[in-house]
Backbone as CSV, one residue per row, in Angstrom:
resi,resn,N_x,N_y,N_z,CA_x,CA_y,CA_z,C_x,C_y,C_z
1,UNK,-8.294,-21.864,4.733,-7.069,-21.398,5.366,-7.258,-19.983,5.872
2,UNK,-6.943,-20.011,7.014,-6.924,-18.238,7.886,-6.107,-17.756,7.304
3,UNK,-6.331,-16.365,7.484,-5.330,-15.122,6.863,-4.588,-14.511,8.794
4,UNK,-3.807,-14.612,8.234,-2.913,-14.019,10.084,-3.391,-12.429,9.940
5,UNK,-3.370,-12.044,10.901,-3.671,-10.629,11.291,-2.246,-10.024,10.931
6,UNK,-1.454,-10.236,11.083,-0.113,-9.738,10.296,-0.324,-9.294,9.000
7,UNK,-0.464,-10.374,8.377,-0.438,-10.316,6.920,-1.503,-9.728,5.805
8,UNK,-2.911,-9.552,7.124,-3.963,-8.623,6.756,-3.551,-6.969,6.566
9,UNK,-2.905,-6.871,7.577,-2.162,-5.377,7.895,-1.346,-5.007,7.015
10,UNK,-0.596,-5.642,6.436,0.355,-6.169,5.559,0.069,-5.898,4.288
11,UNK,-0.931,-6.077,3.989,-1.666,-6.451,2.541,-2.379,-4.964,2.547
12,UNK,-2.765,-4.476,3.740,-3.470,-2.822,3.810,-2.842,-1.825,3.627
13,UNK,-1.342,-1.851,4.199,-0.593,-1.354,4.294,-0.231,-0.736,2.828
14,UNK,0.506,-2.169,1.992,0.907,-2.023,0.571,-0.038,-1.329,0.072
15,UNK,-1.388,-1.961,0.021,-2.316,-1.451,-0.786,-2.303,0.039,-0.741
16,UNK,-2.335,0.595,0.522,-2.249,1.832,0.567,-1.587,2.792,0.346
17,UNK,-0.395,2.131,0.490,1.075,3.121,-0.489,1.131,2.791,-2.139
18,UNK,0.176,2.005,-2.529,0.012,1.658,-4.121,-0.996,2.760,-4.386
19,UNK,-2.093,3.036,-3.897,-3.110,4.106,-4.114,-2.731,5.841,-4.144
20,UNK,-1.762,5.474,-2.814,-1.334,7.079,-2.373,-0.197,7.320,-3.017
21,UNK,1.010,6.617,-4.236,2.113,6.648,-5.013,1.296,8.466,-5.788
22,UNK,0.385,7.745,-6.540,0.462,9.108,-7.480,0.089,10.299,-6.840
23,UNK,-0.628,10.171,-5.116,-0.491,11.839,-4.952,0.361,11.796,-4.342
24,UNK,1.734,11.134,-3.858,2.520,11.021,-3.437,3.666,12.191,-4.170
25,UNK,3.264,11.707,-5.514,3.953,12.663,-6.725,3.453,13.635,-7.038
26,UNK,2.036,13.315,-7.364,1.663,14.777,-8.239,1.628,15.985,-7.174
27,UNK,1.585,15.970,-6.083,1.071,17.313,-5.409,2.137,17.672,-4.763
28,UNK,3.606,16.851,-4.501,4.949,17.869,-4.764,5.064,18.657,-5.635
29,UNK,5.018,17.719,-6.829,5.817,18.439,-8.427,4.873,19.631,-8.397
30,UNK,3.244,19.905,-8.104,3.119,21.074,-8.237,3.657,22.439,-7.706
31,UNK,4.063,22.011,-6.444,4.899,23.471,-5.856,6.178,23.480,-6.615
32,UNK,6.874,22.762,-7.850,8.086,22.843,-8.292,8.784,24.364,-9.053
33,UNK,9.450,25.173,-8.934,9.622,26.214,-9.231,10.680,25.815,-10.761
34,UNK,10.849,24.744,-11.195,11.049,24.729,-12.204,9.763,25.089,-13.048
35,UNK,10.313,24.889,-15.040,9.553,25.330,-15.874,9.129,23.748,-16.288
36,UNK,9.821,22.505,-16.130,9.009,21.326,-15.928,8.663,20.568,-15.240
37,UNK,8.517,19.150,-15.269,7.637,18.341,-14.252,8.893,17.989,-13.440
38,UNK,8.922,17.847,-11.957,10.235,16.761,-11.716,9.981,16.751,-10.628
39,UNK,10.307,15.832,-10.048,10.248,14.844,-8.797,11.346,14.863,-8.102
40,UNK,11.803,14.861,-7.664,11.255,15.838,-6.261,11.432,17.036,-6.824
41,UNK,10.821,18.053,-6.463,9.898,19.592,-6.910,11.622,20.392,-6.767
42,UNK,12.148,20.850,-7.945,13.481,21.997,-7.483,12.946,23.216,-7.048
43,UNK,13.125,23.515,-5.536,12.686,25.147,-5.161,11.146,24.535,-4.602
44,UNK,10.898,25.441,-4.840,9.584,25.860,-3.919,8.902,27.256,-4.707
45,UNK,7.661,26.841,-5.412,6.876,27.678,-5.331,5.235,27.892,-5.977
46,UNK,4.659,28.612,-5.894,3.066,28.505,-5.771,2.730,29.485,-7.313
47,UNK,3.888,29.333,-8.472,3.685,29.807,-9.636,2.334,29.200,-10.436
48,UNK,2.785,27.819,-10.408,2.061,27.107,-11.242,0.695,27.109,-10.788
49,UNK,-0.077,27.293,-9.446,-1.438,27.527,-9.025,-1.509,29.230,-9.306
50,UNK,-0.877,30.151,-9.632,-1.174,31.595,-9.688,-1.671,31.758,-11.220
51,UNK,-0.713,30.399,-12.019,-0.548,30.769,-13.403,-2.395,29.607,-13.967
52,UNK,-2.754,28.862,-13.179,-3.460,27.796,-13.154,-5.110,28.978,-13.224
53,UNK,-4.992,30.218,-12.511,-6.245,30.783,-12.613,-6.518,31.941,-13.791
54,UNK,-4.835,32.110,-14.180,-4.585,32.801,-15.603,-4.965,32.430,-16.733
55,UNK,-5.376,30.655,-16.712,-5.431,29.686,-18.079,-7.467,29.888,-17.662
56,UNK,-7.862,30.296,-18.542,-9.252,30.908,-18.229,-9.828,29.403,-19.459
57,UNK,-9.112,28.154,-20.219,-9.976,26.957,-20.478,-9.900,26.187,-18.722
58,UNK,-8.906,26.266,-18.013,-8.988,25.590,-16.801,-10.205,26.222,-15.943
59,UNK,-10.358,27.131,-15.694,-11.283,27.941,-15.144,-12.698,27.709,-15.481
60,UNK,-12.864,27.620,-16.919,-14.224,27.465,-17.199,-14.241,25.995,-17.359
61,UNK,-13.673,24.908,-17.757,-13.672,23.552,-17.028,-14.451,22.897,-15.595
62,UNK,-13.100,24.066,-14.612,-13.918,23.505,-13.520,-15.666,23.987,-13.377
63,UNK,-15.531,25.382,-13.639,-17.592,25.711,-13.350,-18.041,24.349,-14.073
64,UNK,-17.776,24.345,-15.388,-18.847,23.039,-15.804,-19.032,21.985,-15.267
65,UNK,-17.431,21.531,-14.651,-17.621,19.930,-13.614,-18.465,20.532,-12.459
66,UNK,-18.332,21.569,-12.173,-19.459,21.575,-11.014,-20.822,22.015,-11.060
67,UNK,-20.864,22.232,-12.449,-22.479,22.946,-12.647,-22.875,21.486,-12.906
68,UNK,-22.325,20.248,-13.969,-22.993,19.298,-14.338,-22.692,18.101,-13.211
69,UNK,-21.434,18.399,-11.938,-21.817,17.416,-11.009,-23.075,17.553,-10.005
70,UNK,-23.314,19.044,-10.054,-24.427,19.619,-8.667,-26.043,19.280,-9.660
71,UNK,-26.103,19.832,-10.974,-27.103,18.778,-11.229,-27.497,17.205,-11.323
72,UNK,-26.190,16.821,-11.594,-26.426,15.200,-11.554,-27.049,14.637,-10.223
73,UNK,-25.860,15.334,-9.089,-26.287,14.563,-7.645,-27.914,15.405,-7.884
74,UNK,-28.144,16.387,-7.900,-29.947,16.874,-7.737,-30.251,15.320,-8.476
75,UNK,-30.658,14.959,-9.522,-32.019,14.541,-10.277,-31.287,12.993,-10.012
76,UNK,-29.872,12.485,-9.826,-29.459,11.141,-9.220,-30.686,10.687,-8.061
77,UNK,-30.656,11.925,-6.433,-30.690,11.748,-5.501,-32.202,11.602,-5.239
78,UNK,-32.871,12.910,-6.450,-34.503,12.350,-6.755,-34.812,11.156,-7.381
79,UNK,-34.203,11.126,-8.223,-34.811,9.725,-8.635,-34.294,8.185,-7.939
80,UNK,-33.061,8.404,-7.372,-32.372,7.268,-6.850,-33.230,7.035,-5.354
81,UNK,-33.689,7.920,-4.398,-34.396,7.808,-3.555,-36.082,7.398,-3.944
82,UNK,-36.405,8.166,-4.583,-37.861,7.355,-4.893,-37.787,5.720,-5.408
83,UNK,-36.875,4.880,-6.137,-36.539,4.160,-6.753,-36.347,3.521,-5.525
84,UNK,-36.031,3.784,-4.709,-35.209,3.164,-3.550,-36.592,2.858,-2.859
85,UNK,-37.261,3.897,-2.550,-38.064,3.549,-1.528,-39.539,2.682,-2.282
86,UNK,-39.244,3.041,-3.434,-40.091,2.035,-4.212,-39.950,0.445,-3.640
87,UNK,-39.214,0.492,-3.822,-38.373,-1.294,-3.901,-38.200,-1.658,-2.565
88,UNK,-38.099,-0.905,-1.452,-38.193,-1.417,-0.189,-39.076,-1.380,0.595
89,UNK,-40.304,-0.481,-0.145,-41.824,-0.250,0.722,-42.773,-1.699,0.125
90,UNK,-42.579,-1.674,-1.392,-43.719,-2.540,-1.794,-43.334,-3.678,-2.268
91,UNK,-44.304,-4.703,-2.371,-44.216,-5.903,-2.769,-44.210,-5.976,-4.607
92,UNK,-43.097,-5.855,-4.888,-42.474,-5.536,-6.692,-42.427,-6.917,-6.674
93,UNK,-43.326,-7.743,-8.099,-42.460,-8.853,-8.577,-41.379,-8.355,-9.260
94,UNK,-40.614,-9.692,-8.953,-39.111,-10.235,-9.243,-38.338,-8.527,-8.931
95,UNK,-38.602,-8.553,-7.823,-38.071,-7.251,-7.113,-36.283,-7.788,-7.060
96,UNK,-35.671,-8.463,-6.816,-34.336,-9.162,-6.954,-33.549,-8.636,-8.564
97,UNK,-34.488,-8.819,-9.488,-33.774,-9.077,-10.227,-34.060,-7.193,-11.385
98,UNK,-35.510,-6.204,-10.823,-35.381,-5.475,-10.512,-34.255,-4.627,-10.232
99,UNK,-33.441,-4.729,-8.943,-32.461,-4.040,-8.323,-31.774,-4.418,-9.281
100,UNK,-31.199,-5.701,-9.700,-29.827,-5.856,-10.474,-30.310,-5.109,-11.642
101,UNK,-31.268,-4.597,-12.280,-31.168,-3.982,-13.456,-30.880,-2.800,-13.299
102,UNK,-31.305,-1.842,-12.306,-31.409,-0.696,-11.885,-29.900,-0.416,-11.341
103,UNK,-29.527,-1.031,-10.601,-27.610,-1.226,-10.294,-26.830,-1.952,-11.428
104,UNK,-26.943,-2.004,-12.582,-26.139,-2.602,-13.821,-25.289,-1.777,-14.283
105,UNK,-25.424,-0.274,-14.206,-24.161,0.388,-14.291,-23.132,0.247,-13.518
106,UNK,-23.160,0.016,-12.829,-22.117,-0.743,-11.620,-21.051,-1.519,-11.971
107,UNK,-21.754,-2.741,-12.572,-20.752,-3.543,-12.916,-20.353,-3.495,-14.433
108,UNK,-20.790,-2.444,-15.490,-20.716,-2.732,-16.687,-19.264,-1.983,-16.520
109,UNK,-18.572,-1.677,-17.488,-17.154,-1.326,-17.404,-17.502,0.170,-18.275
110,UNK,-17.043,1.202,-17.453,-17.292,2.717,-18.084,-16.972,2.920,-19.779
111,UNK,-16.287,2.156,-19.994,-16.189,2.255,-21.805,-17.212,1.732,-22.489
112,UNK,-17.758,0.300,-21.978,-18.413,-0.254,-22.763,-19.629,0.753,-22.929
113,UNK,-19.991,1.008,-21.398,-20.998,2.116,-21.538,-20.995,3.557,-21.786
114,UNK,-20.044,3.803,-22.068,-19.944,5.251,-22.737,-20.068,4.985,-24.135
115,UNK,-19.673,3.725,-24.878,-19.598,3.542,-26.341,-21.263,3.111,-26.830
116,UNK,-21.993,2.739,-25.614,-23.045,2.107,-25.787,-24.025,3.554,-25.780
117,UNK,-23.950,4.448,-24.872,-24.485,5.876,-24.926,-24.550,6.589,-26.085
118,UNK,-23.235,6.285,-26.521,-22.713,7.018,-27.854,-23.628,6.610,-28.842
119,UNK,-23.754,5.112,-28.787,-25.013,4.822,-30.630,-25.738,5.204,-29.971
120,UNK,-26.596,5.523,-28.943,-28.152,5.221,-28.410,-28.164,7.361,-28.602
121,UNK,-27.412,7.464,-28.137,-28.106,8.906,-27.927,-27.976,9.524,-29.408
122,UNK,-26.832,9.235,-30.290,-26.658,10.044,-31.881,-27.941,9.507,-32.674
123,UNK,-28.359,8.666,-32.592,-29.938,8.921,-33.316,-30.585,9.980,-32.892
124,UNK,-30.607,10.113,-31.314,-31.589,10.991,-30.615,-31.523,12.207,-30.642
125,UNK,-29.983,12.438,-31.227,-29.283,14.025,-31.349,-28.890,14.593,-29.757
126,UNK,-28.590,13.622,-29.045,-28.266,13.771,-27.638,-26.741,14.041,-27.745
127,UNK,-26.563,12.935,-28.502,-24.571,12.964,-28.151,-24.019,14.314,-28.515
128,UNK,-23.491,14.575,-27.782,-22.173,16.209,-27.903,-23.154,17.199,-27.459
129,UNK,-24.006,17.000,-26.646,-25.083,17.920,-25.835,-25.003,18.010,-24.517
130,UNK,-25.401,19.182,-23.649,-25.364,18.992,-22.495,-26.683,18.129,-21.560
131,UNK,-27.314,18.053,-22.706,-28.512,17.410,-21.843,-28.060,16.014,-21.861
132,UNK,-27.868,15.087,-23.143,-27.019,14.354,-23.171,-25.877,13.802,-22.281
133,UNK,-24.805,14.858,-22.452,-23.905,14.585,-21.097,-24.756,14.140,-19.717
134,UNK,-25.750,15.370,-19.403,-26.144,14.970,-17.842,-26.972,14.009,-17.914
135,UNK,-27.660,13.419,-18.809,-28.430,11.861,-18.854,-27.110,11.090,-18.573
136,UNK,-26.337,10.876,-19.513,-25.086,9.934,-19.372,-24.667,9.941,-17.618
137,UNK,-24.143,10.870,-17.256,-23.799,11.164,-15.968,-24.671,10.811,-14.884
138,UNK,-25.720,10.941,-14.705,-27.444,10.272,-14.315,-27.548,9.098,-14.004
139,UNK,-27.257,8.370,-15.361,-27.230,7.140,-15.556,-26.247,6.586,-14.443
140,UNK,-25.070,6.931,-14.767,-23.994,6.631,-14.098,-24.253,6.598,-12.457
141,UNK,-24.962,7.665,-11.898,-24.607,7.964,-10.473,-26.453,6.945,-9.753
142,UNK,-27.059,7.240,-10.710,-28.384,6.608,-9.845,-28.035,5.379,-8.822
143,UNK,-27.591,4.390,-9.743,-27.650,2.982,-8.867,-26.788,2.956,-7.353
144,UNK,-25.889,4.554,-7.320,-24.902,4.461,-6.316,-26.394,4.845,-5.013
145,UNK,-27.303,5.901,-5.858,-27.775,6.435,-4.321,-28.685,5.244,-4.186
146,UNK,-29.437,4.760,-4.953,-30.317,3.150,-4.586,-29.342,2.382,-3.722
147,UNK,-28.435,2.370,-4.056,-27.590,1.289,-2.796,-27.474,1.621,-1.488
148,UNK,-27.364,3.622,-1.392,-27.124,4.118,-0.346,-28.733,4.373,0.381
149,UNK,-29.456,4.696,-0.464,-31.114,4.262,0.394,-31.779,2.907,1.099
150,UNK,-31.280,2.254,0.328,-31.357,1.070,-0.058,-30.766,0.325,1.380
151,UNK,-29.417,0.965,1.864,-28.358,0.606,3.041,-29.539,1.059,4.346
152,UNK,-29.797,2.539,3.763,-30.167,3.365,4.991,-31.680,2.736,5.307
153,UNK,-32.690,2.177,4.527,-34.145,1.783,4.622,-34.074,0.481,5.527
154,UNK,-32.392,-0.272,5.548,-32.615,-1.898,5.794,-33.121,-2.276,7.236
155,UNK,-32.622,-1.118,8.099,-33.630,-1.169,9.128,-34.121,-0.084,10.092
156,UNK,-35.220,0.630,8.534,-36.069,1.226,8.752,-37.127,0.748,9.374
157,UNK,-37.816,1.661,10.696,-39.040,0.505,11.704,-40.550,1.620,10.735
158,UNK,-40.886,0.842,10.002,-42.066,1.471,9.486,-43.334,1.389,10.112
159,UNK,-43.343,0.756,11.552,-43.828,1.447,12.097,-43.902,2.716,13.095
160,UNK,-43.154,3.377,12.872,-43.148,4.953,13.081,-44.309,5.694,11.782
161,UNK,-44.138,4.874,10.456,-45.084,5.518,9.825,-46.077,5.457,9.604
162,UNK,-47.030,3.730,10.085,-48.067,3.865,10.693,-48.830,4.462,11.756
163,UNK,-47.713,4.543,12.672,-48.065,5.491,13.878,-48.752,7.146,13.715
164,UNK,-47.519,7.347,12.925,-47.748,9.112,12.123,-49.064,8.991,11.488
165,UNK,-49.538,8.130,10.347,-50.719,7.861,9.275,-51.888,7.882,10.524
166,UNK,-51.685,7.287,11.526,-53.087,6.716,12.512,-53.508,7.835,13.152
167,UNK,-52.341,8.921,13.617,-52.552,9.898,14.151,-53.001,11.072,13.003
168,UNK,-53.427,10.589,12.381,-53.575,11.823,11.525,-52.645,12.611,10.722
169,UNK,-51.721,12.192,9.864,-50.546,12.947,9.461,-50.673,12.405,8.182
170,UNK,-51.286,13.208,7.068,-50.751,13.125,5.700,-49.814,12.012,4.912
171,UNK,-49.752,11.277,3.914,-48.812,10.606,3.622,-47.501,11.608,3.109
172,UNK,-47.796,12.579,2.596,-46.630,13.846,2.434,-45.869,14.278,3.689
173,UNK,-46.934,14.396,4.841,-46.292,14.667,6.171,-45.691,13.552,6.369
174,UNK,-46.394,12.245,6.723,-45.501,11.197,7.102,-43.649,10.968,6.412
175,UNK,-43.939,11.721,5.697,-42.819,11.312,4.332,-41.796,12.520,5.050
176,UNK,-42.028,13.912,4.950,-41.083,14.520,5.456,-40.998,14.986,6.764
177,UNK,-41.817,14.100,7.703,-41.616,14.701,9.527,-41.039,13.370,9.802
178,UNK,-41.142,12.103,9.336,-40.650,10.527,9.809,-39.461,10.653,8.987
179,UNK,-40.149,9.603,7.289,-39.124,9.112,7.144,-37.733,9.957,6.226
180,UNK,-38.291,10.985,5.927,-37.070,11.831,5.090,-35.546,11.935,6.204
181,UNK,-35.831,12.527,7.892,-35.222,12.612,8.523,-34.488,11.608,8.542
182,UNK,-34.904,10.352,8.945,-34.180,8.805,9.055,-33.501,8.634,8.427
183,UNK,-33.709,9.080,6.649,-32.705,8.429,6.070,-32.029,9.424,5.158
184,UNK,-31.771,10.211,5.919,-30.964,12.011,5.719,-30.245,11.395,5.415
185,UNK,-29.135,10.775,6.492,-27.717,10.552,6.141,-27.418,9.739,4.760
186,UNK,-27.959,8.701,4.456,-28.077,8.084,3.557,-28.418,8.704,2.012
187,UNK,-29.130,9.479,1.685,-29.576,10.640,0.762,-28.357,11.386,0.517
188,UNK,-27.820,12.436,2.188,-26.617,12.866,1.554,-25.196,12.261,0.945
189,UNK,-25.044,11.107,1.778,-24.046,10.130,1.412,-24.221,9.862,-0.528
190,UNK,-25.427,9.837,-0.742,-25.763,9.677,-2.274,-25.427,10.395,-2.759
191,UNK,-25.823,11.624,-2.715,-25.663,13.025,-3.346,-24.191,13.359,-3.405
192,UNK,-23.062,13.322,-2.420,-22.001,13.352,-2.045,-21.135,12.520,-3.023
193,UNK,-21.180,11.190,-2.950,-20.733,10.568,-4.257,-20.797,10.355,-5.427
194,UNK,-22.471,11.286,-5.798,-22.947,11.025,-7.334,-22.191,12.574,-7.210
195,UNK,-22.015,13.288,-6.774,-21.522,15.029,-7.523,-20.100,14.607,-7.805
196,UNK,-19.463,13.422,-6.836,-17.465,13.018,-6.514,-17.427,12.289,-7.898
197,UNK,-18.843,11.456,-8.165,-18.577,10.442,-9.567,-18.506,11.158,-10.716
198,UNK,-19.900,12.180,-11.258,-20.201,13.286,-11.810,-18.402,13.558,-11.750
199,UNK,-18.017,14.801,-11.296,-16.668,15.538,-11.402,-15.904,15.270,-11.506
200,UNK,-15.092,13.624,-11.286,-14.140,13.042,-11.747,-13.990,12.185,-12.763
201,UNK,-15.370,11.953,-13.380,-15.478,11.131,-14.609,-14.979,11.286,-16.256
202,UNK,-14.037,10.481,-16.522,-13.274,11.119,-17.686,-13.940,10.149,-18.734
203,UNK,-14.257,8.672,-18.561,-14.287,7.660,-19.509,-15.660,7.863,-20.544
204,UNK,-16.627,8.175,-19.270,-17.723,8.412,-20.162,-17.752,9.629,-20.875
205,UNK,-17.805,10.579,-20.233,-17.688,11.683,-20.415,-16.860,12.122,-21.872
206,UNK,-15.917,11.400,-22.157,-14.948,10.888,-23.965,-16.120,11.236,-24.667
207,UNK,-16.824,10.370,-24.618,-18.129,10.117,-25.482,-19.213,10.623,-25.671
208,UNK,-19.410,11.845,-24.371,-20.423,13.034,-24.381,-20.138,13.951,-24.619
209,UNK,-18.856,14.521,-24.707,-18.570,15.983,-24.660,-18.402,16.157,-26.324
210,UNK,-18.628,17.833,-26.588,-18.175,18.565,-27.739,-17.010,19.427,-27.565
211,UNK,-16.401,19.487,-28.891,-15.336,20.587,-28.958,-15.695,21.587,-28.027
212,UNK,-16.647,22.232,-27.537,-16.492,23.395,-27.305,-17.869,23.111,-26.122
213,UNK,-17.608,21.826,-25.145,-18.032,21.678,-23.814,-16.793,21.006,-23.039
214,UNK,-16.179,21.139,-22.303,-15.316,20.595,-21.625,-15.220,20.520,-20.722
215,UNK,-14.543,19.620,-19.445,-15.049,19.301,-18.051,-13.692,19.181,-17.592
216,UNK,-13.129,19.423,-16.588,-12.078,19.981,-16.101,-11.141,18.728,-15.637
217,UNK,-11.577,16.957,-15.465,-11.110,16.140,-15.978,-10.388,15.727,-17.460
218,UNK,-11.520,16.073,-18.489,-11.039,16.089,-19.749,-9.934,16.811,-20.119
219,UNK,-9.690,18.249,-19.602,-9.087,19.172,-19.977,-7.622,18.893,-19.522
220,UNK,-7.241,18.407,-18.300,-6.624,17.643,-17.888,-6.060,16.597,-18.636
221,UNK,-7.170,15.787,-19.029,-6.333,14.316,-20.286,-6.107,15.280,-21.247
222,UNK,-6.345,15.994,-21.966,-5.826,16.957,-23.125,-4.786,17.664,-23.060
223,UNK,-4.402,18.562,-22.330,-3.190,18.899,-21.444,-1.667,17.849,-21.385
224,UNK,-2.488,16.655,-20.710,-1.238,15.569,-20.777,-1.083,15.207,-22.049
225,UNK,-2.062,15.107,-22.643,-1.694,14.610,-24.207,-0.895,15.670,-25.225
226,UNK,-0.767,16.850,-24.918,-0.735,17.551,-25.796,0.988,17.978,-25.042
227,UNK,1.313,18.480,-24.065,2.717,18.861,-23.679,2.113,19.050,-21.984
228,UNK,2.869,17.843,-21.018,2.629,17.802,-19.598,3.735,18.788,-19.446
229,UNK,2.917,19.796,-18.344,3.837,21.043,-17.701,3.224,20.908,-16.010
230,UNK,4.386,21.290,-15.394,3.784,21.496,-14.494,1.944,22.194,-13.869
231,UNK,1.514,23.227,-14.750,0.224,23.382,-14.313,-1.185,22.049,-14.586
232,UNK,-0.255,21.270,-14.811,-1.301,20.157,-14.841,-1.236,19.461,-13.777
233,UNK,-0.156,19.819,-12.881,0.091,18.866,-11.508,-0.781,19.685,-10.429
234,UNK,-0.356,20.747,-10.952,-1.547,22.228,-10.116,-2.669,21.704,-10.043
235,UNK,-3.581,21.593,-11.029,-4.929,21.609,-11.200,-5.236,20.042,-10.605
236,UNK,-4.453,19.170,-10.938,-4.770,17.856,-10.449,-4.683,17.706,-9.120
237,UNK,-4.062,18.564,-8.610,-3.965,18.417,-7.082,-5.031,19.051,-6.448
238,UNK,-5.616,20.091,-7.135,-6.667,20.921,-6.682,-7.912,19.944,-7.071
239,UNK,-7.892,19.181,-7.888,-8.934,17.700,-7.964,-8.961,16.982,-7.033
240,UNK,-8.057,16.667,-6.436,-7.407,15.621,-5.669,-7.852,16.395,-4.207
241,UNK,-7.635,17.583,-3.759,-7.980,18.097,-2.784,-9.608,18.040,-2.575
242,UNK,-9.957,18.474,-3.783,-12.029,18.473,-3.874,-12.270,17.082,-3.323
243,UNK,-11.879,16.299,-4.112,-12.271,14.831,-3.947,-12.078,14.445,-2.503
244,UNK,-10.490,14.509,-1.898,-10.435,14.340,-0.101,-11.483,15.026,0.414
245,UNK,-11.842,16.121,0.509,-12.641,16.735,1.674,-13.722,15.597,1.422
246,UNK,-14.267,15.897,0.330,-15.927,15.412,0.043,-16.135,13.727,0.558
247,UNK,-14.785,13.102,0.543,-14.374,11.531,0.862,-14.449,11.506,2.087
248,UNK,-13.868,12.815,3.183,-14.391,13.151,4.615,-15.703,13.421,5.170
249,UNK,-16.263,13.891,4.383,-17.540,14.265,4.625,-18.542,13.133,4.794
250,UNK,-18.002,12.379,3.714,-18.848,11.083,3.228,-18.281,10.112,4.643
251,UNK,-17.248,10.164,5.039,-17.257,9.323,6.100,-17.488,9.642,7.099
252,UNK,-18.019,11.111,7.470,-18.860,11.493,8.797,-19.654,11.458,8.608
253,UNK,-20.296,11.503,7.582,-22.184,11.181,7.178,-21.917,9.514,7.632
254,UNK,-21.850,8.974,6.405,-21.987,7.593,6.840,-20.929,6.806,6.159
255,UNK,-19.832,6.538,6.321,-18.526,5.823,6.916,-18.521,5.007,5.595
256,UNK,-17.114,4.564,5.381,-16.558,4.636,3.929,-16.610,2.984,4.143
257,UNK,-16.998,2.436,5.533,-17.303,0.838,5.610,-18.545,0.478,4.786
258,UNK,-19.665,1.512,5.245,-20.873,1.319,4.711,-21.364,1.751,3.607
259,UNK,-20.155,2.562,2.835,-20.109,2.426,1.620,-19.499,1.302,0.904
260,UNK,-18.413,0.948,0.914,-18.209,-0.322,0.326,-18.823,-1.343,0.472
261,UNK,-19.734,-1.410,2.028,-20.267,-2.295,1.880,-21.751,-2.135,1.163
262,UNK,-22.282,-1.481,0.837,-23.623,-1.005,-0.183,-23.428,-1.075,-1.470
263,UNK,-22.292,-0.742,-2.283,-21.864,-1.068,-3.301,-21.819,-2.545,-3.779
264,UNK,-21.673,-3.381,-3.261,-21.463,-4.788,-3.500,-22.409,-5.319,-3.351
């Protein structure tokens, strides 16, 4: 049975006012010049972001989401690209089933695997560490840039890199005068979503952090748990803002079609 073009639109539409409900809310209530949360915002004003750089656990939160998202996308984007070009240059047995192991974070569900991190690394004395954390986080973001190399290699003409090899060009040269360029976009598109996955990740992250490491997601679920005030609508919106640009970026690199469609 066809789907009508109506009812496709229809179905996009909803979907899209179901997604956009909560910043629909949260990033009024932050300009609210009341002393609590409320919908629609009473007054107008930019207290709660003045008072948001005064709270110095919010402050040092965010450096850490971005010190441990900018390393993740680094050692994701190295290893997710070599991995990548592994698997699409050479003849790997059971190369099929390969990829599905290497993309299995994907489909496992972020709890199971944060609880599964949790026994594996406390033998190792990993858990409540930062090295720890950024393995966990690692883990998490690799299989995204293999998909996105992986997208960008599918029709790669390798012969450009015989051409380069015949003429005399290094396999190192061949690597960064051919094919590094080609599949730029694809690399950054990786990097771009493993730092967006990295910085917004709360589930795993439960299970890596210590009292006294915190990530500016977490701090956030702690906050709500403990007494929601308006500066939590502040800071979430200032999440919410990081995340849009970088979601723009990612779709002028390479388009939020060819991400969903690499993911799957």
């Amino acid at each position: 049975m066809k789907i009508s073009g109506k009812i496709r639109v229809a179905v996009a539409i909803v979907s899209l006012i179901y997604i956009l409900i909560p910043l629909l809310v949260t990033i009024p209530a932050s300009f609210t010049s009341a002393s609590y949360p409320s919908f629609p915002p009473h007054g107008f004003s930019l207290q709660w972001y003045v008072k948001l750089l005064e709270r110095p656990e919010f402050v040092e939160a965010f450096w850490n989401s971005a010190k441990f998202a900018f390393l993740t996308a680094f050692f994701s984007v190295l290893l997710g690209t070599l991995g990548a070009l592994a698997i699409a240059k050479y003849d790997i047995p059971g190369k099929s089933y390969l990829v599905s192991l290497l993309t299995a974070p994907l489909t496992v569900p972020q709890l199971v695997l944060g609880v599964a991190l949790l026994i594996y690394f406390t033998p190792m004395l990993l858990a409540g560490t930062p090295t720890g954390f950024l393995i966990a986080h690692i883990i998490i973001c690799v299989p995204y840039v293999i998909r996105f190399v992986l997208t960008g290699l599918s029709g790669f003409d390798y012969t450009l890199e015989r051409a380069a090899a015949i003429l005399g060009a290094s396999p190192v040269t061949v690597f960064w005068r051919v094919t590094l360029p080609l599949i730029r976009p694809a690399i950054l598109s990786g990097a771009l979503f493993s730092f967006l996955t990295s910085f917004d990740n709360v589930t795993v992250s439960l299970f890596m952090v210590s009292s006294d490491m915190r990530t500016l997601p977490l701090e956030i679920f702690s906050n709500m748990q403990d007494a929601y005030s308006p500066i939590v609508a502040s800071v979430s919106s200032v999440v919410i803002l990081i995340s849009v640009v970088l979601i723009l970026i990612l779709e002028k690199i390479h388009g939020v079609g060819r991400l969903l469609g690499s993911t799957h």
